[in-house]
C-alpha positions as CSV (number, residue, x, y, z in Angstrom):
1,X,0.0,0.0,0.0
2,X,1.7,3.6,-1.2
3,X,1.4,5.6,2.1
4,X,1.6,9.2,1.0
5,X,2.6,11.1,4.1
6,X,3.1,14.5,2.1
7,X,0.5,13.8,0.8
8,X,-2.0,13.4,4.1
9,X,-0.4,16.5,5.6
10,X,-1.8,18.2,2.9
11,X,-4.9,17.3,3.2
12,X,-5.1,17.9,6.3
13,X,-3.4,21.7,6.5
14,X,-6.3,22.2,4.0
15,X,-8.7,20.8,5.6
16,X,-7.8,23.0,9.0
17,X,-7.4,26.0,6.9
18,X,-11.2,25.6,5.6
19,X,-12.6,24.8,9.0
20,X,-10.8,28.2,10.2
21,X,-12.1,29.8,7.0
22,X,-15.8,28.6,7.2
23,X,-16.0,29.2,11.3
24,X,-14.5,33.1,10.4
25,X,-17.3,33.3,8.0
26,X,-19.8,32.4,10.1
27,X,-18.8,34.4,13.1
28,X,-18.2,37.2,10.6
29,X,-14.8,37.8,10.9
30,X,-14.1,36.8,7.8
31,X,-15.1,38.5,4.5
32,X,-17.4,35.8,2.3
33,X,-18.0,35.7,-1.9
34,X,-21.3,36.1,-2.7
35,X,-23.2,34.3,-5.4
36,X,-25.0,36.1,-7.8
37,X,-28.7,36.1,-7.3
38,X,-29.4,34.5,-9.7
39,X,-26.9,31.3,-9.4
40,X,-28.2,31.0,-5.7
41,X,-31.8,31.0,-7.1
42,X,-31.0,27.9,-9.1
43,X,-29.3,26.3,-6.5
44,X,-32.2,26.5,-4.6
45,X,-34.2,25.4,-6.9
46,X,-32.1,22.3,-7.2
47,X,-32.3,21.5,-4.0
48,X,-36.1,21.4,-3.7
49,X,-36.1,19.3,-6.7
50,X,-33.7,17.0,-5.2
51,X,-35.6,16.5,-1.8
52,X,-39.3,15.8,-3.6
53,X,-37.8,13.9,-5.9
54,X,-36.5,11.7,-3.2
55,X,-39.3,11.9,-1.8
56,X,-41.5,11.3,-4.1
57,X,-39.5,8.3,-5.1
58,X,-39.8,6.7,-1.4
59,X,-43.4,7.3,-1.3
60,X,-44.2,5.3,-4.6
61,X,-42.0,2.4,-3.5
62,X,-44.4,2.0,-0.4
63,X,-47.7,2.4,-2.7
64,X,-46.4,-0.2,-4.9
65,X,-44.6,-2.6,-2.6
66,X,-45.9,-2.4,0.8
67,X,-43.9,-5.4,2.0
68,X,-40.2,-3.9,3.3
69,X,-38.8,-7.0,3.1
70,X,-39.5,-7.0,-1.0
71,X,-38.4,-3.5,-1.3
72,X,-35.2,-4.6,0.4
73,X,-34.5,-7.8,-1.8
74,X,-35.6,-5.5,-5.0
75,X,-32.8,-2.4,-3.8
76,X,-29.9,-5.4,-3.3
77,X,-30.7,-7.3,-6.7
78,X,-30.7,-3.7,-8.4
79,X,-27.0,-2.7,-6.9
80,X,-26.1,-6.0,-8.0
81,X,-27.1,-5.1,-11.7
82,X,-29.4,-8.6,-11.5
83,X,-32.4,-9.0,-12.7
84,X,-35.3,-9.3,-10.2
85,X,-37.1,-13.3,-10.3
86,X,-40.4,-12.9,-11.6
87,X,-42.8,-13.0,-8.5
88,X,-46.7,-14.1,-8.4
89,X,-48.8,-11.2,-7.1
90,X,-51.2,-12.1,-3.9
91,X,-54.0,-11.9,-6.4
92,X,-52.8,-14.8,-8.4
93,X,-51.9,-17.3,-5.2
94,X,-55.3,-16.4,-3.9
95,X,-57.1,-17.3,-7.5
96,X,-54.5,-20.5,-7.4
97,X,-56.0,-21.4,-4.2
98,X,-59.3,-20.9,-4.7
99,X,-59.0,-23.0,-8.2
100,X,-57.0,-25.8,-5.7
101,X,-60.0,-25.9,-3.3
102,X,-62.5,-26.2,-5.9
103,X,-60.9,-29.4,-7.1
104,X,-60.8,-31.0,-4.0
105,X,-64.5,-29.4,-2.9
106,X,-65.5,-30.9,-6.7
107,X,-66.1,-28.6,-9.8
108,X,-69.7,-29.5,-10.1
109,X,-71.1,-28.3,-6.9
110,X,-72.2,-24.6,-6.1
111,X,-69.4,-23.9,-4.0
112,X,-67.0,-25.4,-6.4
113,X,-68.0,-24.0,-9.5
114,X,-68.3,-20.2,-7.9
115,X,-64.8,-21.1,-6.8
116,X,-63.4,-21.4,-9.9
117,X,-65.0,-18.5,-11.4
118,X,-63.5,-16.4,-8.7
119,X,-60.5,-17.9,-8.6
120,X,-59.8,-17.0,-12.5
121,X,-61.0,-13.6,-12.0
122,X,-58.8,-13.3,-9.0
123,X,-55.6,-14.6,-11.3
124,X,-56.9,-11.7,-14.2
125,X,-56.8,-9.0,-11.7
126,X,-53.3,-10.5,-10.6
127,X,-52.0,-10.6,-14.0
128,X,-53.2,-6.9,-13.9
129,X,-51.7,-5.8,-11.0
130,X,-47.8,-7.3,-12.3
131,X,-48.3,-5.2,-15.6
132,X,-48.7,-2.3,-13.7
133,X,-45.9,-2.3,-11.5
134,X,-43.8,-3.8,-14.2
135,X,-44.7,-0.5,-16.2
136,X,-44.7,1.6,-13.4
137,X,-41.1,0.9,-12.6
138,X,-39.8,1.4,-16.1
139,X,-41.6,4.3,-16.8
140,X,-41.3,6.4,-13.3
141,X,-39.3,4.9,-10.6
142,X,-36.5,4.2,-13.0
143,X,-36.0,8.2,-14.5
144,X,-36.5,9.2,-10.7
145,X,-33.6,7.0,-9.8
146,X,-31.2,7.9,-13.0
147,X,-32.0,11.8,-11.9
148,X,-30.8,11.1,-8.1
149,X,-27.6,8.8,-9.1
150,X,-27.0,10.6,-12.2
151,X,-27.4,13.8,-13.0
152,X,-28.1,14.9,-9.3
153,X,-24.2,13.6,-8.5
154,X,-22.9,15.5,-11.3
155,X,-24.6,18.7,-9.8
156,X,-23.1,18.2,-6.1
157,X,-19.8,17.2,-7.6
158,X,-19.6,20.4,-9.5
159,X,-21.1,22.5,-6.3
160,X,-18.7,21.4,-4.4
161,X,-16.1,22.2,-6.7
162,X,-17.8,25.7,-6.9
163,X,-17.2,26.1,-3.4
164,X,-13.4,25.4,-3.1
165,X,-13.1,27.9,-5.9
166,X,-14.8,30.3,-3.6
167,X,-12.4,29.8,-0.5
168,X,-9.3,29.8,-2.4
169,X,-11.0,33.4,-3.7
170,X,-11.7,34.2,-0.5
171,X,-8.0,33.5,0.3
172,X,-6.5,35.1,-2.0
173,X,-8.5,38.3,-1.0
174,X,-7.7,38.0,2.5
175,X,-3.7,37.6,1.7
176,X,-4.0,40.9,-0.5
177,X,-6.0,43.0,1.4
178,X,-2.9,41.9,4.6
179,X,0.0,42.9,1.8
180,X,-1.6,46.0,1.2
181,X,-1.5,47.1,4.5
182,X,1.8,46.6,5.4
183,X,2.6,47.9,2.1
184,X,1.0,51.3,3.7
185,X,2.4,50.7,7.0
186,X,5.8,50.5,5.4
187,X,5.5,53.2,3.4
188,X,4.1,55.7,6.5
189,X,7.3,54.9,8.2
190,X,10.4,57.3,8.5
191,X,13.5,56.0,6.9
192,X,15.7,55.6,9.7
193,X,17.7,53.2,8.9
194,X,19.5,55.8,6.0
195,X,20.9,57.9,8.9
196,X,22.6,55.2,11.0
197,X,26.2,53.8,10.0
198,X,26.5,49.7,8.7
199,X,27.7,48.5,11.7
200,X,26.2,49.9,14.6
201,X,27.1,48.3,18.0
202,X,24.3,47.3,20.5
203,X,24.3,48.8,23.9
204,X,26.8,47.6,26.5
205,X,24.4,46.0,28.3
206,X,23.5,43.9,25.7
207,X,27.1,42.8,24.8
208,X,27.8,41.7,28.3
209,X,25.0,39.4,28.2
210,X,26.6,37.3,25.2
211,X,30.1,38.4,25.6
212,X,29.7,40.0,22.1
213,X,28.8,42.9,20.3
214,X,25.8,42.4,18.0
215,X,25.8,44.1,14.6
216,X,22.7,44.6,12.6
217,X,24.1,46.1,9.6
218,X,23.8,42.7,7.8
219,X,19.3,44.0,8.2
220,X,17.6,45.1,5.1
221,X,16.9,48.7,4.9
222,X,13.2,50.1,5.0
223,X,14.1,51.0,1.6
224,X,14.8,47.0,0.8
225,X,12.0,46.0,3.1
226,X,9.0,48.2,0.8
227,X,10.8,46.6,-2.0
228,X,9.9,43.0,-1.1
229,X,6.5,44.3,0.3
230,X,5.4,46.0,-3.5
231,X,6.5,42.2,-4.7
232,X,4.5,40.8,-2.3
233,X,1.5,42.7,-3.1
234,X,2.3,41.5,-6.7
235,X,2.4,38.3,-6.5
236,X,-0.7,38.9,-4.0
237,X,-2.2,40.6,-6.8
238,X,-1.9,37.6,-9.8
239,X,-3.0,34.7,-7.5
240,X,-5.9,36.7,-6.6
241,X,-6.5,37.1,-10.6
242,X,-6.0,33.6,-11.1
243,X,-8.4,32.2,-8.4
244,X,-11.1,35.0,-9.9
245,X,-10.7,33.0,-13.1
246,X,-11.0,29.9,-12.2
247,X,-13.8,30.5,-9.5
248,X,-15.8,32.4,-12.2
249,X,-15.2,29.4,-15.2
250,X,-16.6,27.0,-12.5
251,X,-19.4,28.8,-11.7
252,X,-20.2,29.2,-14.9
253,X,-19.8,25.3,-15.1
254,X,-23.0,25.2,-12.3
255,X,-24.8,27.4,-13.6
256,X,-25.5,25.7,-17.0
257,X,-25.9,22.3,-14.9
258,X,-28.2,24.0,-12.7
259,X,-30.0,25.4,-15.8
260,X,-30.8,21.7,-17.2
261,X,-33.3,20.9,-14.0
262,X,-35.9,22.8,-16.8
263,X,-35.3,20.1,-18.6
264,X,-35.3,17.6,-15.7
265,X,-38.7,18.8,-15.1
266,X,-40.3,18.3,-17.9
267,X,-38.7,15.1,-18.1
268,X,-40.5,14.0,-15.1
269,X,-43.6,15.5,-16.2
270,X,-43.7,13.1,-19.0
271,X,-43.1,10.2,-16.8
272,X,-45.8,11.5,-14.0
273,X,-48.1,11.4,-17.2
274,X,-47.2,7.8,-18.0
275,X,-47.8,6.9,-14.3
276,X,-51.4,8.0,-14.4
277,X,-52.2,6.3,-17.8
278,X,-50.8,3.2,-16.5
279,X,-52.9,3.5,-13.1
280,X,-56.1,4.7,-14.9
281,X,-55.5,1.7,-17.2
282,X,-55.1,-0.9,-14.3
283,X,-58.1,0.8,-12.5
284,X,-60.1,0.4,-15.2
285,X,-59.4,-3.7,-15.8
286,X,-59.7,-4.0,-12.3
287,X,-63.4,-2.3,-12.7
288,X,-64.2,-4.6,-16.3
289,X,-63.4,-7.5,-14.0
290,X,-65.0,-7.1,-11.5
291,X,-67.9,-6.1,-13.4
292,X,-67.9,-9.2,-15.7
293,X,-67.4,-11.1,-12.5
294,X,-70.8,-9.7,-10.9
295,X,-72.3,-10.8,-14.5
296,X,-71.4,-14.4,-14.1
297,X,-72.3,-15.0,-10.7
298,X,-75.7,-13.8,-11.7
299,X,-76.1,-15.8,-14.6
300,X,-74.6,-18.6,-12.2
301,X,-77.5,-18.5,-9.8
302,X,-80.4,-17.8,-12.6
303,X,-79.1,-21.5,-14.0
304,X,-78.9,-23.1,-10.5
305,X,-81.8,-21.1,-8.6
306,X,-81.8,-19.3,-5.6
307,X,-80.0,-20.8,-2.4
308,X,-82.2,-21.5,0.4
309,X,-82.8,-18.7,2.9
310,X,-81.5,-20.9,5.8
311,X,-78.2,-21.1,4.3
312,X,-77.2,-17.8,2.8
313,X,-78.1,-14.4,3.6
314,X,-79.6,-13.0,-0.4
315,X,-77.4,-10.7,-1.7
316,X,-79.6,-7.3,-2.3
317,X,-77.6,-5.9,-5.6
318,X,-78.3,-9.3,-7.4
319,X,-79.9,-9.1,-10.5
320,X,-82.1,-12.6,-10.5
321,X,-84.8,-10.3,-9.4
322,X,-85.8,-10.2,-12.7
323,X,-85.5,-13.7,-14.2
324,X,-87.6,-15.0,-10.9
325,X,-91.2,-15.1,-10.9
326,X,-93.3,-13.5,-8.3
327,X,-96.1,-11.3,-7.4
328,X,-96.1,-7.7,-7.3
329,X,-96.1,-7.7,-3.4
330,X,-92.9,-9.0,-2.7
331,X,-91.9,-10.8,1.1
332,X,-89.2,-9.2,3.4
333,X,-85.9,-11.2,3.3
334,X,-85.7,-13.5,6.5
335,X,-82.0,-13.2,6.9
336,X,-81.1,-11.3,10.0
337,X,-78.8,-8.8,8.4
338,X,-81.2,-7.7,6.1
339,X,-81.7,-4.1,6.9
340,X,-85.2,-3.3,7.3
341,X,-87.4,-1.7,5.0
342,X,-85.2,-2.8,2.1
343,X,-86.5,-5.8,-0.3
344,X,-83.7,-8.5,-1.7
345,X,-84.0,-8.2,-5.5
346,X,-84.2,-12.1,-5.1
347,X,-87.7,-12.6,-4.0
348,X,-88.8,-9.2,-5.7
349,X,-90.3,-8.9,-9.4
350,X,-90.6,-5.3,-10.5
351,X,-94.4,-4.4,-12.6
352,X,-93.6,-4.1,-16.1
353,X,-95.4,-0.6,-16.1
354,X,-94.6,-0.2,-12.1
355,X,-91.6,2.0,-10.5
356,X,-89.8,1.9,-7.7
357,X,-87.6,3.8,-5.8
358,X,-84.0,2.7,-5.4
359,X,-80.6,3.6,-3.8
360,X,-77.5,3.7,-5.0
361,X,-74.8,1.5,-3.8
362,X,-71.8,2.7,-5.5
363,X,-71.0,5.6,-8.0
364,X,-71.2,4.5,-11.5
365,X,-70.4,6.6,-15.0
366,X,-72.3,6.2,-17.7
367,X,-70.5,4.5,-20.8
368,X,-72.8,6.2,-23.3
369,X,-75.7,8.0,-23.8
370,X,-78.3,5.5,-23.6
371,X,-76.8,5.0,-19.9
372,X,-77.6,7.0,-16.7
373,X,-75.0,8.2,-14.4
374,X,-75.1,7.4,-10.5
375,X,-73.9,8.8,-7.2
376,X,-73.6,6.7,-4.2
377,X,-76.4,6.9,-1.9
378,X,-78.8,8.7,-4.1
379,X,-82.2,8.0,-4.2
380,X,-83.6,7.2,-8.3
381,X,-86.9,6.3,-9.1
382,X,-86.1,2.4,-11.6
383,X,-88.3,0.5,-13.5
384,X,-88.2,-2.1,-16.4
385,X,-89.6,-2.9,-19.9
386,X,-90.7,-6.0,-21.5
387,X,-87.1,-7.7,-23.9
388,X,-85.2,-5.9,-21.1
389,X,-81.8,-7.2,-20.5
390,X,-82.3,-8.7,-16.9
391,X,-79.0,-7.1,-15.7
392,X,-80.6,-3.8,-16.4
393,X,-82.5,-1.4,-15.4
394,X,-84.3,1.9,-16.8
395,X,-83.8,5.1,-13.9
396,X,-84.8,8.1,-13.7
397,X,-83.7,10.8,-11.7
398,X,-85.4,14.2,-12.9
399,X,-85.8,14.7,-16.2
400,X,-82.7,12.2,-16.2
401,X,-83.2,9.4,-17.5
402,X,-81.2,6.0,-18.9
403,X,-80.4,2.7,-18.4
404,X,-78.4,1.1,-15.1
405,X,-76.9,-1.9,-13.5
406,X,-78.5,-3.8,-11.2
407,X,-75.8,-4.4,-9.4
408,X,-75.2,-0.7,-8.2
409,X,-78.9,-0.6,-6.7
410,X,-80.7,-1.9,-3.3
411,X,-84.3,-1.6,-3.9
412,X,-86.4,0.2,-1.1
413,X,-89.7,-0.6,0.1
């Protein structure tokens, strides 16, 4: 191992030298280079996109991955430039399950068939869910990261950099600013050296101490002393010039670094927009399958009929209401949960020409203009037509009107 002990002396007079410079600064002993405004305004700027970012960053992990554990095996296998095993999503072991159960349960009874219909859904929505991290990731965790190790390390490399350039300026002023005065001091003095001879003998007392006489005619005169001071202030004078330069090329350096976070930001704009797409988009198969799950459960129990009472508590956002037959005065659900005053669409048959008041379970947006849009916990007035799909009904709210699902109502007494 090449120990450099010059080398770590350095280092370490420079490293004392700043710590004397920054605590002068901030006791304001020491005189400090400013940044322009509008530098300082950038690096500002910067730095607030730095923090959010990172922010920003950790926060989306956590929505995405909730499990630490996974976040922690997904940060070691990415600093180890390996590609991440292919996981299955909770979604798809619980549909796997549910399909595992319905084999041993048998596929041909109730429970087993309802099983695997579920359990497929649950492995669609799983599927789903793994696209949409996978294209989550590429498209907005993974620019967020390249900005922070990337870009953001070139920017505090060159800030730093910035900032010795500004203590060796500050330096350099200091060192000029003491040459000047003793330049002046020097040059106030009277010139007495002129009217004493070369060798002029110390007082007696002073050569009995040593034994010796002392000359000081080998001293410079004041004349040679202002001589080496106006060099001094010289050299003073071009280091200072030198350190302007450089601290000015460098922080011309940050500034154009600093100016590229415009573009930094509408880079991130770009991927914010792909994030939302690719949410909406997950959002909305989540909703189609759900959806076309509540279809075929429906259908399910229009082939097999209505479970007994004893056994299950109806469901009252079924639509076998209408596919049932039964009179106009429909009979109160015996199930103990049923809330009263509220008929289960099971047991109830609406009038062809009759209407009845409804609420609505969940909101629901209309996909076109033969549909009517719904707010949760509204209050319509529904009815339906002869040919009528049995999964729909006609509402009307107003002078609203247009078909809805079934499935988003709970018919009221």
């Amino acid at each position: 191992m090449d120990f450099n002990v010059k080398k770590l002396a350095s280092d370490a007079g420079v490293f004392f030298t700043r710590a004397v410079q920054f605590t002068e600064e901030k006791l304001g002993q020491a005189e400090k280079t400013e940044l322009d405004p509008h530098l300082e305004n950038l690096i500002a700027r910067a730095e607030g996109t730095k923090n959010w970012t990172e922010k920003i960053l950790r926060q989306t992990e956590v929505l995405l991955q909730p499990n630490p554990s996974a976040r922690i095996e997904e940060f070691i296998y990415d600093k180890l430039d390996k590609k991440l095993p292919s996981k299955t999503t909770n979604a798809e072991l619980l549909g796997q399950h549910m399909l595992d159960a319905a084999n041993e349960f048998g596929p041909g009874t109730p429970y087993g068939a309802t099983l695997i219909t579920v359990g497929e859904y649950q492995k669609r929505l799983g599927a789903a869910e793994r696209d949409f991290l996978h294209t989550s990731a590429s498209t907005f965790l993974t620019p967020l990261r390249n900005f922070l190790e990337g870009d953001w390390r070139t920017i505090s490399k060159e800030r730093r950099l910035l900032e010795n350039r500004r203590l060796d300026l500050d330096i350099c002023k200091a060192r000029l600013k003491k040459a000047k005065q003793a330049e002046t001091k020097a040059a106030a003095a009277p010139d007495f050296q002129e009217t004493r001879p070369r060798n002029y003998v110390l007082s007696a007392s002073a050569s009995a101490e040593d034994g010796r006489t002392r000359e000081v005619g080998d001293s410079p005169s004041l004349t040679e002393q202002r001589k080496l001071l106006s060099e001094e202030v010289d050299k003073a004078e071009h280091e200072l010039r030198v350190a302007q330069t450089e601290f000015d090329r460098q922080a011309e350096v940050t500034r154009l670094l600093l100016e590229g976070i415009s573009s930094t930001h509408l880079n991130h704009l770009r991927c914010l927009h792909d994030f939302a797409e690719a949410q909406a988009t997950y959002y909305a198969q989540c909703h189609r399958f759900m959806q076309d799950l509540q279809r075929e459960l429906a259908r399910g129990n229009d082939v097999s009929g209505s479970l007994p009472s004893s056994d299950v508590c109806p469901n009252p956002v079924s639509s076998t209401f209408l596919s049932e037959t039964s009179t106009t005065g429909a009979t109160v659900s015996s199930c103990p949960n049923q809330r009263p005053g509220t008929l289960p669409m099971e047991h109830t048959q609406l009038p062809v020409t009759g209407a009845r008041k409804a609420k609505v379970l969940y909101d629901y947006d209309a996909h076109d203009g033969s549909e009517l849009s719904l707010l949760a916990d509204e209050l319509i007035t529904v009815y339906t037509v002869p040919g009528m799909d049995p999964d729909w009904l006609i509402g009307e709210r107003g002078n609203q009107k247009g078909k809805v699902p079934v499935t988003y109502l709970e018919l009221l007494s």
